[in-house]
N, C-alpha and C positions, 0 to 999 in steps of 0.2 A: 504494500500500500504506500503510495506516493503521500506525503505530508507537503505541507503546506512553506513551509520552513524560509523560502528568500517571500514567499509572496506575502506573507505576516512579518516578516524582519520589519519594516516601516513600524506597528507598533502603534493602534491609533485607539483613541477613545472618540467619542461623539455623543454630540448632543442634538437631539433633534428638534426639528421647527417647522412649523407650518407650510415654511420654502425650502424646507427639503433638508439633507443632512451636512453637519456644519461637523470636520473633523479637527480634532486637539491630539497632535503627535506626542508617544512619549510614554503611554503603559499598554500592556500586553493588549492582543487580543483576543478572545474567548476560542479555548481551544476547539469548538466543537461547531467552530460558523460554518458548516454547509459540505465538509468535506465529505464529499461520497464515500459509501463502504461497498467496497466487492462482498457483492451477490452471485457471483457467476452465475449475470443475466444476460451476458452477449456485449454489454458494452463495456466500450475504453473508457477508462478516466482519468485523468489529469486536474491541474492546478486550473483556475479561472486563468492566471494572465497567459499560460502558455497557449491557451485560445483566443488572445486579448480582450478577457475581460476581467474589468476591475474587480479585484477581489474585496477590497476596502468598502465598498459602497455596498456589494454581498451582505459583506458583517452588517453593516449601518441596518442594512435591509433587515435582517433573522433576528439580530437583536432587539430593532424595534418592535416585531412583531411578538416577541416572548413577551417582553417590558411592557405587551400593552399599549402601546403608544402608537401601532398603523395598525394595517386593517387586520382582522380576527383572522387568520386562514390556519388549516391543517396541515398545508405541507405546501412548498415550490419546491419543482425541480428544472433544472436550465442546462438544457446541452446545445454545446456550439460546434461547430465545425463536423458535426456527427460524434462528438465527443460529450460524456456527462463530464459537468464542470459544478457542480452545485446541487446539492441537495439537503433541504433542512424539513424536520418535520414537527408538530406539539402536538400537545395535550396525549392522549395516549393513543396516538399515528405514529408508523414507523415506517423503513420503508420496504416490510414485511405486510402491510394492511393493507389490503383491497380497499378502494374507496368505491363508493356507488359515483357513479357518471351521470346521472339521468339523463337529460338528450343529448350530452355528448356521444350518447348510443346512434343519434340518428345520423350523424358524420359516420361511424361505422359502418352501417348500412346503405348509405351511400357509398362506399368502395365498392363494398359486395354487388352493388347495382353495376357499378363499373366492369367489375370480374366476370359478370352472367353477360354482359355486351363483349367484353373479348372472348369470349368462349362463343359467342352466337346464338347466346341460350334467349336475349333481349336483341332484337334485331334493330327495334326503332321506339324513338321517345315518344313520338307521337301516334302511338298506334290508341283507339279510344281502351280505356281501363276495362272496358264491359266482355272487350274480345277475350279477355283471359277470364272472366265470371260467366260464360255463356248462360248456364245453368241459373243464374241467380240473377231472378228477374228485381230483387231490390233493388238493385246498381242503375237501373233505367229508369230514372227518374225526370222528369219533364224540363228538359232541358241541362241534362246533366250528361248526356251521352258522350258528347265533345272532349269529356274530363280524360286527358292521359297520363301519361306517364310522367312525362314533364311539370305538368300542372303541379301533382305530387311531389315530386322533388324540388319544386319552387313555391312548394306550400302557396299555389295560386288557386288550386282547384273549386274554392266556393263552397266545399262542402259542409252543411247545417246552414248556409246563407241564401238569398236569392241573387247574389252575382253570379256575373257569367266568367267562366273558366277563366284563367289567362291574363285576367284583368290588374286584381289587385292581390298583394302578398296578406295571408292573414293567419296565424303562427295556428297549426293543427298536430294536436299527437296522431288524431284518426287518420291524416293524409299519409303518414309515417308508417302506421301500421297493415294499410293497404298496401305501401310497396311492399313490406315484409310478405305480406301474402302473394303478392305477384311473385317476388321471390322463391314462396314454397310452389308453385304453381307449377314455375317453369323449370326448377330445381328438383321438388321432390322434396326439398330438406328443408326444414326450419333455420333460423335466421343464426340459433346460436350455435347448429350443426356447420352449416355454412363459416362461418366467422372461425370457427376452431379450424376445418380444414384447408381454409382458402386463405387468413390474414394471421390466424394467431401460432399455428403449428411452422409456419415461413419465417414468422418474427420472435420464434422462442418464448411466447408467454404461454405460462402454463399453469399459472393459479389464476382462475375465471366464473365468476358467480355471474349467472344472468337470473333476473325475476320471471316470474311467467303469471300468465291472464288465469285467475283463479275460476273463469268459465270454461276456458276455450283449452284451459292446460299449457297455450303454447309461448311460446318465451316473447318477451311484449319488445318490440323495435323499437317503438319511440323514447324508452326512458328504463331501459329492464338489467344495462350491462354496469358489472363492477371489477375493475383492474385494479392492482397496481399504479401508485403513480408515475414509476419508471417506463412502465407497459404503456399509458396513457402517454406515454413520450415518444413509445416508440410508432405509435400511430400516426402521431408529427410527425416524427421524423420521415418515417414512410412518403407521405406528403413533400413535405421540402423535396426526398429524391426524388420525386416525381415518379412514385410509383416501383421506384427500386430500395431493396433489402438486398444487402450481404452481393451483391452481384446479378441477382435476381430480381427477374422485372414480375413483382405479383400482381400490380394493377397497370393498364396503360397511363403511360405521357400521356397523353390524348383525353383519357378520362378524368386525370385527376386537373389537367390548364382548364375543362370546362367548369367540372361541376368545384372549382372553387375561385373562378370567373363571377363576375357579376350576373345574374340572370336575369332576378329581376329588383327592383327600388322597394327598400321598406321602411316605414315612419319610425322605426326603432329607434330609443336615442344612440347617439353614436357608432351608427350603426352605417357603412358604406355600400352597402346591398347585398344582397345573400344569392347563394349558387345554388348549389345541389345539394340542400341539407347540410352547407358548409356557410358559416358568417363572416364579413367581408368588413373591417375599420381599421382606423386609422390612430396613430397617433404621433405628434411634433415630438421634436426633440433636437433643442440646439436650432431652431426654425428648421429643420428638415420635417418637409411628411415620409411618415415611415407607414406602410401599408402592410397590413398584416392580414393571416384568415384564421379563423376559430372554430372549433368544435365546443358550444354552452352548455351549460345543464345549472338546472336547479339548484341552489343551496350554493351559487358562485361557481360550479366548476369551468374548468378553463382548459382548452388543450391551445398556444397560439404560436401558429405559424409563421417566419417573421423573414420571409427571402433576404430583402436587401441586408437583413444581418448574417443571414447562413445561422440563426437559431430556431429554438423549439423551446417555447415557456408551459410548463403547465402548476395550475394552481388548483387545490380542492381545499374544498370548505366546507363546513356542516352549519350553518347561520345564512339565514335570505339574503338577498341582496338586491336592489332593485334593480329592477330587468336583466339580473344576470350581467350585470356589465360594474358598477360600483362593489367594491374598492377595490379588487386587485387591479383594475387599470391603471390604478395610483401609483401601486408599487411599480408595475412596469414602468410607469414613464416618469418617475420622480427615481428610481434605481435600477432598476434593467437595463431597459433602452441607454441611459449615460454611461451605464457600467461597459458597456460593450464599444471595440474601437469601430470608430469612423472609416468603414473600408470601403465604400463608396460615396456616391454625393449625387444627389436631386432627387427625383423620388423613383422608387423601387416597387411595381404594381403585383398583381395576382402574377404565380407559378405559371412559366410558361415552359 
């Protein structure tokens, strides 16, 4: 295990303030700020600066959030360059604890949607949803027939509303759980069958709790999956390479520049538009826009994708948070985002 040793040599103490962290050089720093411990989970790990990121602002980060002093969360984990460079976790989170994800699940299943199109299993996004239910005349509902594929995975579909498909975004677990079905449809397999043999058995995770529909028995898409936070990183990561692991392409380039592209505009706050069950914001830093994408879920969870820096942040939480966006975006852009070096310049858009 690498320590930490010339990147703590500096020696700093801090005190925090409402405009971010203010460092006094000169006594130790807390031995336990954020160093990752081998798990022999598949990944490398090193020091923050030999990724260039600031380890200093880390500490400022982990310690403030023990101290109470920024926002409540359960654990960040931060890897750069495809390297873990940081991991801290509270209250009694390790990084042995499966965290629940809730719709961080449905970024999930949108891979899996990706996987059954390069297989040929999905041929077209816009085929009407009803061709895959033939049998199940509910689906044909009067002026609902238009609704595809697409609509679902743009959370445009309208369904329990009287808009027309396509129209406008309006956030649905039910739309979610429809693809999961079209999923078993075309598959055969349920969503967290799928998920073990197609993303999670390629990417080495292997402690996996999904929930399931206490009717239907079947494991719920929209909000049902719980990982590791490490695992939840390697999801990001996956992403960043554009659909490559270990040397292996599990999901297409193709699948993932769409569905975490812009699709369609949503009134979310800070929110830059959403793709395919994937979330699209932004945030300044040093007056650069840095454009990031995200897998949310309930209770704050966070998986964020960050090109222009070659990182992957993710955060879980057990406390609300409003709309899934307040407070860890604070952390990111008042110590993340600055901690990490300036390796580019102007803005940096969606994975292409």
């Amino acid at each position: 295990m690498r320590t930490w040793g010339s990147v703590v040599a500096a020696l700093c103490v801090f005190t925090l303030s409402p405009l971010g962290a203010q460092f006094v050089f000169g006594a130790e720093a807390p031995s336990d700020c954020g160093i990752p411990a081998d798990v022999h989970d598949g990944w490398t790990m090193t020091s923050p600066e030999k990724q260039g990121v600031n380890a200093t602002l880390l500490c400022a980060m982990g310690d403030g959030i023990s101290g109470g002093k920024l926002a409540n969360v359960d654990g960040v984990v931060i890897v750069r360059h495809g390297v873990l460079v940081y991991e801290r976790h509270y209250s009694r989170f390790d990084a042995a604890t499966r965290h629940n994800g809730y719709s961080m699940t449905k970024s999930v299943v949108s891979l899996l949607v990706g996987i059954a199109m390069d297989r040929g299993l999905i041929s077209d996004l816009d085929v009407p949803v009803v061709s895959y239910f033939p049998e199940n005349a509910d689906l044909r509902m009067p002026g609902k027939d238009p609704i595809t594929l697409r609509h679902l995975l743009t959370m445009s579909a309208g369904l329990g509303s009287s808009g027309a498909p396509g129209i406008a975004f309006a956030y649905s677990d039910g739309e979610t759980e429809l693809i999961g079905a079209i999923l078993k449809k075309v598959t055969g397999k349920a969503v967290d069958v799928l998920a073990q043999e197609d993303l999670f058995a390629p990417l080495g995770i292997k402690d996996v709790s999904w929930s399931r529909d206490p009717l239907s028995g079947l494991p719920t898409s929209a909000h049902g999956l719980s990982l590791r936070p490490r695992d939840w990183a390697k999801i990001g990561q996956l992403v960043l390479n554009r659909g490559v692991w270990e040397g292996q392409q599990i999901v297409s380039a193709s699948w993932v520049a769409q569905s975490t592209a812009e699709q369609i505009k949503t009134d979310e706050p800070l929110s830059a538009g959403y793709g395919y069950q994937w979330w699209l914001g932004r945030s300044l830093d040093k007056g650069r826009d840095v454009q990031w994408v995200a897998a949310k879920g309930f209770n704050s969870q966070k998986i964020i994708v960050i090109p222009a820096l070659d990182m992957v942040v993710v955060f879980n939480a057990s406390r609300q948070s409003k709309n899934m966006v307040a407070p860890e975006l604070d952390l990111l852009d008042r110590y993340i985002l600055p901690a990490a070096a300036n390796d580019g310049s102007g803005t940096v858009s969606a994975l292409r």
